[in-house]
N, C-alpha and C positions, 0 to 999 in steps of 0.2 A: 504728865505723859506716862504710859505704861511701856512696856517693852516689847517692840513689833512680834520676837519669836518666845516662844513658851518652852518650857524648861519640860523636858520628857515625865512623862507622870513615871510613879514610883513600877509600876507593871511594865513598863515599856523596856526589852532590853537596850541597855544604855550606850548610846552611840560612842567611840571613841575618836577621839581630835587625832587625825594625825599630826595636825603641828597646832602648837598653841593659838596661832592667830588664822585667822581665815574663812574662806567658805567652800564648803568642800558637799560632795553629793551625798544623796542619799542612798543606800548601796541597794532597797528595795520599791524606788519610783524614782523616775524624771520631775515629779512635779512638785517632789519637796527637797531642801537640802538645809544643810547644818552650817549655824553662823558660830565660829570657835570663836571666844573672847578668855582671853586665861585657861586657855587650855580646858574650859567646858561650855557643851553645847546646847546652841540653842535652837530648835527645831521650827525651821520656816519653810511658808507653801509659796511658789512661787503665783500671781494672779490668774486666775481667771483665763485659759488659752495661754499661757506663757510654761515654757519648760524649762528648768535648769542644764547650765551648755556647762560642761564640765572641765573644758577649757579655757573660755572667759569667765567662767566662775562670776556669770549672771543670768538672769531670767530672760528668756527669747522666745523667739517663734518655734513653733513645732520642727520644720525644717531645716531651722539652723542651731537645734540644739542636739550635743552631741553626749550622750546619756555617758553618765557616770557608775561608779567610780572607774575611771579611766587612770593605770600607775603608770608613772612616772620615773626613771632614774637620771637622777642628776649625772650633770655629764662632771668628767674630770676637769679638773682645771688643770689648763694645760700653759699658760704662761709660766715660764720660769720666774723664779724667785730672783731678779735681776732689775736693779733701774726703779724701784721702787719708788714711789712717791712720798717725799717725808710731813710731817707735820707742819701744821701754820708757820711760816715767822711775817709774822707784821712787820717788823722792820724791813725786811725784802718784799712787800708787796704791797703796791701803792696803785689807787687811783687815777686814769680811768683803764687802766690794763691790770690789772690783780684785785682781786679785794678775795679776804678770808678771814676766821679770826678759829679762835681754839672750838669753838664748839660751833659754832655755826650761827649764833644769835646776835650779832651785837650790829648794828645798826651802820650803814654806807657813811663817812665821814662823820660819823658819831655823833649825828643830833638826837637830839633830844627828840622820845617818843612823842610828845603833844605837837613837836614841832615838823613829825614824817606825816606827807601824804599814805593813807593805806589805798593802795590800788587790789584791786580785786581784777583777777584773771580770766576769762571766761572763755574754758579750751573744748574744743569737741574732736573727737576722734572718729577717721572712719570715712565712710563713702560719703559726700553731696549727692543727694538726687530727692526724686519728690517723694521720697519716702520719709523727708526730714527738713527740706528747703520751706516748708509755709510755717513749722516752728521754729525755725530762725528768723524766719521773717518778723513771726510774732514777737518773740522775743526783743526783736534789736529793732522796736517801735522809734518811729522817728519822733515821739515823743521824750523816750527816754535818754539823756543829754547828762555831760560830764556839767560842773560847775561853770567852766570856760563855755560852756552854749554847745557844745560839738556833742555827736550824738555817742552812745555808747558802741564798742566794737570789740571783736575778740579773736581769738587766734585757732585756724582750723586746721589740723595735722591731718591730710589727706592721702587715703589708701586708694590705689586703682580700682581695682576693680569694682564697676556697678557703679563707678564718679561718672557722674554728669558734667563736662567739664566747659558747659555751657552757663550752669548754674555756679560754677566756683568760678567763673570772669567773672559776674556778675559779682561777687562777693567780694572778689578784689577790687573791683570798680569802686565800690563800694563804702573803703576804706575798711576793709576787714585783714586781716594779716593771713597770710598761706606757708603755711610747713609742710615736712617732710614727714608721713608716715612711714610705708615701702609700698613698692610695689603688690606682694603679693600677701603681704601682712602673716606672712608664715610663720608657725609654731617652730621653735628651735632655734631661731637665727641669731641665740647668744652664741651658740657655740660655733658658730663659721668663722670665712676666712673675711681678710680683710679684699680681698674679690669680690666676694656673695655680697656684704655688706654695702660694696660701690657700686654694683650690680644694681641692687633693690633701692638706694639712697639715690645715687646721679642719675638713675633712670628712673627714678620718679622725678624728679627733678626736672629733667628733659622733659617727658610727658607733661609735664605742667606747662613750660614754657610751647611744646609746640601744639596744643590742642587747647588752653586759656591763655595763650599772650603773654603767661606770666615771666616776667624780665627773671633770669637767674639772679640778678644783684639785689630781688625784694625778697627774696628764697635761701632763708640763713638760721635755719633751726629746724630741728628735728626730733622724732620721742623715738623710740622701739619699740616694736607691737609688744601688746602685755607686759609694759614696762620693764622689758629681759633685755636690761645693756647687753653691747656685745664685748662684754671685757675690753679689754684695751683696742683689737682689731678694728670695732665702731668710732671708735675716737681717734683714731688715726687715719680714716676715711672723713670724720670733718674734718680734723684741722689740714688733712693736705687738698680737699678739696672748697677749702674757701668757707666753710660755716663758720659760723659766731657762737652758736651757741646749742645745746643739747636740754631737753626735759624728759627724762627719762626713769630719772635716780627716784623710788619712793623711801618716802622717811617713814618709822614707827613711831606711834602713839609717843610723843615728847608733850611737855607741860608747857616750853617755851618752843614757839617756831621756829624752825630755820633760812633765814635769808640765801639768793642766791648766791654763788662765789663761783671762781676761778676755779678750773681743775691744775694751778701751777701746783697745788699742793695733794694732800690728800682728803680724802673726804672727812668732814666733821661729823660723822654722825652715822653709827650701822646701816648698812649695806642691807638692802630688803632683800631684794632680791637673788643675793648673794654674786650676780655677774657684772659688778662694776666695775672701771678701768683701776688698774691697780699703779700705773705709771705715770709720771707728772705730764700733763698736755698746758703747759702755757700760754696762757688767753682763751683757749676754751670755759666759754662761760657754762655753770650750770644752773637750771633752775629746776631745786627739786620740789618732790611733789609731798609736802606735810598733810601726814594721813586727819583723816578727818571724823573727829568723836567729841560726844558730848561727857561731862565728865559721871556720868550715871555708866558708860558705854553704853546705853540704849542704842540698840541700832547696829550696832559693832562699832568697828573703825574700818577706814579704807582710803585707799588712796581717788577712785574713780566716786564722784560722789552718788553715782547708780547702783554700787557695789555694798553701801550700807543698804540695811533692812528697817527701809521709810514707808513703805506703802501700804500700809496697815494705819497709815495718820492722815487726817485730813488738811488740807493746805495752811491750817492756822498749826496747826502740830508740826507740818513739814518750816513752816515758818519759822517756828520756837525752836526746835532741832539746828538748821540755819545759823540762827541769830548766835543760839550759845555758842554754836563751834565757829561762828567768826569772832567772836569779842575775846576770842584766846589769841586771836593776835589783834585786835585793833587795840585792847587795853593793856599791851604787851609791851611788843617790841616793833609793833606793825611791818612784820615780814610781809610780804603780796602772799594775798588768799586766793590761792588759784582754787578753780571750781571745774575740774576736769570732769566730762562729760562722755557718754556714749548715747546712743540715740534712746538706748533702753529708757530713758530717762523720760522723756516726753513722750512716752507712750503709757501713762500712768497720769490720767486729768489733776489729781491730788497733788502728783511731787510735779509736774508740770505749775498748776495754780501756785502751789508753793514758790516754787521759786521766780514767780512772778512777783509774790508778794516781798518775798526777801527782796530783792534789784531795788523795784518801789521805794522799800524801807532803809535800805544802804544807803542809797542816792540821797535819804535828808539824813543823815547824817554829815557831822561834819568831818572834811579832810578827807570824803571818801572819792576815787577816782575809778573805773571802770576803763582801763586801758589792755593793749595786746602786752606778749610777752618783749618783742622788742621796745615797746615804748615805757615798760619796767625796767628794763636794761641801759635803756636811755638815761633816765634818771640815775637809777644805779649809779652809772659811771660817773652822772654830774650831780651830786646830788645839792638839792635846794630845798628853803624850807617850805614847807608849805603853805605859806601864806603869799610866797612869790609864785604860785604854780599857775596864774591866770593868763598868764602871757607866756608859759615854757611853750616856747618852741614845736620842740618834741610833739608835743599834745596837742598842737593849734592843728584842726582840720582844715582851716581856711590857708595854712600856709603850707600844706604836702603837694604832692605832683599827681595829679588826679587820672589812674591805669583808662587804658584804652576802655571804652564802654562795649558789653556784647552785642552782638548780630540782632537782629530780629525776629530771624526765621533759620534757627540752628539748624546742621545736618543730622538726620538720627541715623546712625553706622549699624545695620546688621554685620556684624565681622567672625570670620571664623576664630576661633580660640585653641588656639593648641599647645597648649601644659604638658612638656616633658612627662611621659608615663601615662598619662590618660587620655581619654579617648577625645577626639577633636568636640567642641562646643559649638552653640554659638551666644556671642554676649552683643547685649545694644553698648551704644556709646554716641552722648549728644557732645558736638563741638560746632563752634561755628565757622571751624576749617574744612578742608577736604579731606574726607574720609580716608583711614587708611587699608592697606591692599588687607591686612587680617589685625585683629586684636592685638595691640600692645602686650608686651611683657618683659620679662628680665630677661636680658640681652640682645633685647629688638626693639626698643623705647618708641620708635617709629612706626611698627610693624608694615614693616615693608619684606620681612622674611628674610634680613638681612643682619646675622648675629652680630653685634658689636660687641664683644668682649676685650678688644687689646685696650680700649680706651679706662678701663676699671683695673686697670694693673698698678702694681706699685713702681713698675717704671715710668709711668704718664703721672705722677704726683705732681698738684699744683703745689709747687714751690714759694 
């Protein structure tokens, strides 16, 4: 395989990294930008009608790319240096409420690698609608099946705006898992309160439950837009309001993967993003996100797998890419290979055909499982070896409680839209309930034009 971006010819004034690792614009076009690996660059064109968005620091549509270099100052950390979370002790945390170890690698009740199921993750971020719903469909072929006969399924962090929430019943129906994005999937929101944060978290939540049926009690995990925890303030919105677990944290280029753990302690492993909770949350699970590189770094690394530079290879290249950067951990330590997604991804026939062909190729493998992030968690807590996994429980589809099926002739909701500061909209919105009086938002879950705000306080903590 050669390397998707080209190293600036010797004439070209020489771009400078602002940070060693990343993807950052290019300060003289939207349609190329610069992939940093060791702090030098490598110069790539985004495809074909796609722009570089300077914000998600990936290739988009015209319309929703927002031209770079766009600066940035890091905001203060403003947590006191109080309460601190201290390092592993194994001896104080056991199984199935704690697990951690000193660096983050060592395996749930310590079997032996030949003898862990590797479960592979399969997350997508962002809105449902039919601008993404017929490749998932493709994807999650009712051919394609775990070892136990159950079909494969995956875990979707859903952002309001422009959800079809006709098409996420259906998903849940479905046997697929539903998480918490936010609301508004807003730039900044590491640095809010622990308000804003309940605000965007339980009112997406709501929304889900009152416009797809979906029960609060299947609704127990969550990421942060552009993987920017919100220090400690986000993590004290799950655990007082009832989550299980958080995917948010990205890990840097490591040799050995990291397994999920407990935040009773602190974290095993640099902080990417630099806003991670710095205070011990007891039983909050985490599962982070190990960046994803071949060992040539072809491609860069990244945590989002649309965020490396693959599309310059054809589906057997995008396959080979795949393969090495999974056998870093199936020939390891078999941490869960999560394969975190944005739509970006399937709009690209190559890395699309690719990762067709990788699922295909995983699936003969042995010991390999295709499950959501709870059903990783599952395990976790109990762990078995894998040769008993034909009967877990957890993973039998034929023994879950099967969500209400959707409507058949959804309502489509013209709805007014009115975003604090900007001028009134209007957005669609398919449910197969009755419409509401105007577009959902933070602090109107309902949009009945009716603020809820006391109910996101820290006087109303679920205890």
């Amino acid at each position: 395989m050669t390397l998707a971006g080209a190293k600036p010819d010797d004439e070209k004034e020489q771009f400078d990294c602002p940070e060693p690792s990343g993807n950052f614009a290019d300060p003289a076009t939207c349609r190329k930008f610069y992939q940093c690996v060791d702090g030098f660059p490598y110069e790539s064109r985004c495809p074909a009608g796609l722009y570089f968005d300077d914000i998600n620091k990936l290739c988009t549509f015209k319309a929703d790319a927002r031209c770079g270099p766009i600066s940035t100052t890091p905001a203060p950390v403003t947590d006191p240096p109080v309460d601190l979370a201290v390092k592993c002790e194994t001896a104080n945390c056991e199984l199935p409420h704690c697990f951690c170890s000193k660096d983050g690698t060592i395996i749930p009740g310590r079997i032996e690698p030949q003898k862990t199921p590797q479960m592979i993750i399969l997350t997508f971020d962002g809105a449902v609608n039919t601008n993404n719903i017929d490749k998932y469909d493709k994807l999650f072929a009712p051919n394609r099946t775990n070892p136990n006969g159950c079909p494969i399924r995956g875990t979707f962090f859903v952002a309001h705006e422009y959800a079809d929430y006709h098409m996420i019943q259906r998903l849940h129906h479905e046997g697929h898992e539903l998480a918490v994005d936010t609301i508004s999937s807003a730039k900044g929101l590491e640095t809010e309160s622990y308000e804003k944060w309940a605000q965007e978290m339980i009112g997406m939540k709501m929304i889900l439950g009152k416009f797809s049926n979906v029960s609060g009690e299947d609704i127990i995990g969550m990421r942060a837009p552009y993987l920017k925890p919100g220090r400690n303030a986000q993590y004290e919105v799950l655990q007082d309001f009832g989550f299980v677990w958080d995917s948010s944290v990205g890990v840097p280029p490591i040799k050995i993967p990291v397994w999920p753990y407990t935040l009773d302690y602190s974290i095993p492993h640099d902080c990417k993003a630099g806003t991670c909770p710095t205070r011990s949350f007891p039983g909050v699970w985490e599962l982070p996100l190990n960046a994803h590189f071949v060992e040539s770094f072809e491609g860069g690394h990244c945590p989002y797998m649309d965020q490396c530079v693959l599309f310059n290879h054809d589906p057997d290249q995008v396959l080979e890419w795949l393969q090495e950067d999974f056998n870093r951990h199936y020939t390891q330590n078999r941490a869960p290979y999560m394969m975190p997604f944005h739509t970006t991804w399937f709009q690209q026939a190559e890395l699309e055909q690719g990762l067709a062909k990788f699922v295909d190729w995983a699936r003969s493998q042995k010991d390999v499982w295709f499950v959501t992030v709870t059903q990783a968690l599952l395990w976790i807590t109990e762990p078995k070896s894998a040769d008993l996994l034909t009967n877990f429980e957890a993973w039998d589809c034929k023994k879950r409680t099967v969500p209400t099926p959707p409507c058949n002739l959804p309502n489509k909701c013209p709805l007014v839209f009115r975003n604090p500061g900007q001028p009134s909209a209007t957005r669609y919105m398919t449910t197969c309930f009755d419409c509401p009086p105007q577009y959902p938002w933070t602090g109107d879950f309902d949009g009945d034009n009716h603020q809820e705000t006391d109910i996101y306080t820290k006087q109303n903590r679920k205890k």
